[in-house]
N, C-alpha and C positions, 0 to 999 in steps of 0.2 A: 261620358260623351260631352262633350262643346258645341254651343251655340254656333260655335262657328262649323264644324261638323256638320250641323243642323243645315247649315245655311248653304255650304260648299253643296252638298246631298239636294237639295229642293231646288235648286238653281240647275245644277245636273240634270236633274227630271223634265224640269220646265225646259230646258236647250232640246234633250235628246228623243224626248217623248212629246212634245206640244210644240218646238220649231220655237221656244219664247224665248229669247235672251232680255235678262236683266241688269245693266250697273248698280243698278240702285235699287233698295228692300224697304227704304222709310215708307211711309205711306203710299204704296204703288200696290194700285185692286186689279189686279188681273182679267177683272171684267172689263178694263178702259178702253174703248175701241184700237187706242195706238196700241195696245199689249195684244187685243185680238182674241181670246180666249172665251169659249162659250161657257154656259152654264154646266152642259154636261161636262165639259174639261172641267170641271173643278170636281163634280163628282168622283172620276176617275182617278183625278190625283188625291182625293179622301182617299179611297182604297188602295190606293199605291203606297201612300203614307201608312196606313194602318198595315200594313201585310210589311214595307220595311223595315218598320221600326216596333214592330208585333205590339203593338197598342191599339185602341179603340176609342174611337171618336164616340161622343157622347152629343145626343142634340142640343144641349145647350151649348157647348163650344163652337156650334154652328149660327144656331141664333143668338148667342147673348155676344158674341164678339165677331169681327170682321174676318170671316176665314177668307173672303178674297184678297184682302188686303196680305201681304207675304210676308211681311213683318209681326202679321199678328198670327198667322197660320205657323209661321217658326218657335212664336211663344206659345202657343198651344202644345205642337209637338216636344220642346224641350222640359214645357211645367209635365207634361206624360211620362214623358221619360226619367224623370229627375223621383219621380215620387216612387 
């Protein structure tokens, strides 16, 4: 699988299931008021992530790196995936 895979996939989720459209993945936190998304929406989408792509989020990929940010929650799922 490809990062861009990765990316087409999460962007998908975010439109169809959260109402979020994104152009842009560089440093954009999905907490930012203009994006609109709560705390538990990120929840949800861990478990969305984990159950599509049959991986398992680990609490440190949650505290030691930015999973709001969507650029860094794509490198998460791809370093998962890849190993």
């Amino acid at each position: 699988m490809q990062k861009t895979d990765i990316i087409r996939d999460v962007t998908e989720i975010l439109k169809n299931k959260f109402n979020v459209q994104v152009e842009e993945i560089e440093h954009i936190s999905l907490l930012d008021p203009a994006i609109g998304m709560l705390p538990r929406d990120l929840f949800t989408l861990f478990f969305d992530l984990e159950s599509k792509y049959d991986i398992k989020f680990v609490e440190s990929d949650v505290l030691d790196k930015r999973f709001d940010y969507i650029d860094e929650l794509i490198d998460i799922v791809y370093q998962k995936i890849i190993r």
